[in-house]
DRENMARVO-466672 format. One line per 4 residues: their letters; for each residue x, y, z of C-alpha. Coordinates in pm, 1 decimal, decimal comma. Layout:
BEGIN
A	X Y Z  ...
END
This chain:
BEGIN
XXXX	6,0 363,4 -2917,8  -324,2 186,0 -3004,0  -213,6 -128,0 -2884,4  -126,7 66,7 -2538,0
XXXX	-461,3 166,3 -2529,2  -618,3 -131,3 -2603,2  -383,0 -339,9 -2362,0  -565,6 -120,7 -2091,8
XXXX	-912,9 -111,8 -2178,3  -836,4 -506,3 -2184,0  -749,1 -482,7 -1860,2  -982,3 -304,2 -1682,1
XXXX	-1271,5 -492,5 -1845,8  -1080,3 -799,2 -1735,0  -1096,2 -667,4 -1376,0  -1436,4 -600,9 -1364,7
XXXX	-1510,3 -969,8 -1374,8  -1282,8 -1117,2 -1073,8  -1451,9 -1148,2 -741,1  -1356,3 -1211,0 -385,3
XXXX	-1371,8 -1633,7 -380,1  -1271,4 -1663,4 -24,0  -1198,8 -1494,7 257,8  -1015,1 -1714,9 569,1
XXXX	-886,6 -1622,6 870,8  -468,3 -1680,5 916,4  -426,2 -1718,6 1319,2  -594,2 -2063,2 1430,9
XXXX	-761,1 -1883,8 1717,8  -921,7 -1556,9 1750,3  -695,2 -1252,0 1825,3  -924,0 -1077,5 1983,9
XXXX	-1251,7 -961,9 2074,2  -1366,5 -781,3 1808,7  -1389,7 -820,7 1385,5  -1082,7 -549,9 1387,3
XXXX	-893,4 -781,7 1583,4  -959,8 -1132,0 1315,7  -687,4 -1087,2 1028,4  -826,6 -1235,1 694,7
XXXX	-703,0 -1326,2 369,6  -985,3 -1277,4 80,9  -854,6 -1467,9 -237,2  -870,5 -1340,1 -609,5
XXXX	-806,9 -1634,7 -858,5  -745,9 -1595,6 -1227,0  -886,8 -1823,7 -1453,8  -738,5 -2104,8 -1464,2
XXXX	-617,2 -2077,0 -1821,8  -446,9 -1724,3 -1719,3  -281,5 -1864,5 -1425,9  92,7 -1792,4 -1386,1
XXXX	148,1 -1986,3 -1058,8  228,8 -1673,5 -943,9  81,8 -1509,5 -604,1  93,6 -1172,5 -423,0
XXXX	0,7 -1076,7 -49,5  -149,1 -743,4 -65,2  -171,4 -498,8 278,2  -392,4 -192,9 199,5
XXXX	-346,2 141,5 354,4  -560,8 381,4 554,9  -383,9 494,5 834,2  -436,6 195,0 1070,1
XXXX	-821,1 257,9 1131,7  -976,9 84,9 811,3  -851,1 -53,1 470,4  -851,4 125,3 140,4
XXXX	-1039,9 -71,0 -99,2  -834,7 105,0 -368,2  -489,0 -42,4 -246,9  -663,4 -390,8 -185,9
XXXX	-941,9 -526,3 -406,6  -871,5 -295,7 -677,0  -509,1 -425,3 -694,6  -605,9 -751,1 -652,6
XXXX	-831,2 -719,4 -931,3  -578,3 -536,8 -1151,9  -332,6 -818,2 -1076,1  -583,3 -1087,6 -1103,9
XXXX	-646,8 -974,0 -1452,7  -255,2 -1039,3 -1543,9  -267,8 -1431,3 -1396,7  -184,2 -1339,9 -1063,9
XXXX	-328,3 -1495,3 -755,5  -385,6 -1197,6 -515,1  -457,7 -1191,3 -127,7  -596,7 -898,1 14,8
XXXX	-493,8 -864,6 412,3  -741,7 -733,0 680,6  -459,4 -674,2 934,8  -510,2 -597,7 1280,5
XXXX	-674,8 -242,5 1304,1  -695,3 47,2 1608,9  -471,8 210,0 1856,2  -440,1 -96,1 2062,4
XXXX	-243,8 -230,8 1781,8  125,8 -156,1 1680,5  321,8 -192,1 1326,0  440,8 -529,2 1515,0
XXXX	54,7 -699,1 1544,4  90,1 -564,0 1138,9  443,7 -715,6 1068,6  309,3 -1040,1 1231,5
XXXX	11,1 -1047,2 1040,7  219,3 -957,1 715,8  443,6 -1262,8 756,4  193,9 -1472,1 882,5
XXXX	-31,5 -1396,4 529,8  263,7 -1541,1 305,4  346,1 -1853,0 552,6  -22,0 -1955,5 537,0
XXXX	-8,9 -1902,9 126,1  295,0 -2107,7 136,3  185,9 -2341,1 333,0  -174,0 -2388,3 88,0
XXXX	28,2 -2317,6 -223,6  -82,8 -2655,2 -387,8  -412,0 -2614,0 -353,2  -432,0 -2289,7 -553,5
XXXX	-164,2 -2399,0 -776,5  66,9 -2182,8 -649,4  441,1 -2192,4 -741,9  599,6 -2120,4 -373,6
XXXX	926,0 -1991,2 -472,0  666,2 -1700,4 -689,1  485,7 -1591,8 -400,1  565,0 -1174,2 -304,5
XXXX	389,4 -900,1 -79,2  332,5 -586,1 -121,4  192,8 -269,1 114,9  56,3 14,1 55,6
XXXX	92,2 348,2 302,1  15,8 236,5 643,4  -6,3 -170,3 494,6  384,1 -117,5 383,7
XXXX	494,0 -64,1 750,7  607,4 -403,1 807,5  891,8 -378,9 528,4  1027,7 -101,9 715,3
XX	1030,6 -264,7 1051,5  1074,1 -631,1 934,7
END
């Protein structure tokens, strides 16, 4: 039991530390007029003697008009603190958007990690998504 609860105190004093390194945008061109309409990916690196090699795509909820910072940096820091290259999502936000701008954005996230893999030594066959609430509606309609 004490190990448990020092395995988490380790943890979340291990998050504190990660911060956002990068944030890019995943469509070559705009996507629309406004910041709600530019999809970026903000990277959380481990150190790089914690590295796995292994990476996750992370879509936050909150129901379509913002992002939860819970189900996004928090997780990425969480995950970060485990070796885990996390990418938070800023999907396409608003009524004028559907869950198909989101499942586009979703798959468009993981082709542009693929496809920069090497540069944040990045195993590609280890890379995995995940969504939370309204950021999870592209596995049901993909």
């Amino acid at each position: 039991m004490k190990w448990l609860a020092l395995l988490v105190i380790a943890a979340v004093v291990g998050q504190g530390r990660v911060r956002a390194q990068q944030v890019m945008r995943i469509w070559p061109e705009g996507t629309g007029k406004s910041e709600k309409d530019t999809p970026t990916l903000t990277l959380y690196a481990p150190d790089s003697g914690k590295a796995t090699g292994a990476a996750i795509v992370i879509l936050p909820g909150g129901s379509y008009r913002g992002l939860a910072k819970h189900e996004g940096e928090d997780y990425a820091r969480f995950l970060t603190a485990y070796g885990i290259t996390s990418f938070v999502l800023k999907y396409r936000l608003g009524p004028e958007h559907s869950y198909k701008e989101i499942v586009a954005d979703g798959m468009r996230a993981v082709r542009f990690v693929r496809a920069n893999a090497k540069q944040w030594n990045i195993k590609k066959k280890y890379i995995g998504i995940m969504g939370s609430s309204a950021g999870a509606t592209w596995l049901q309609r993909s």
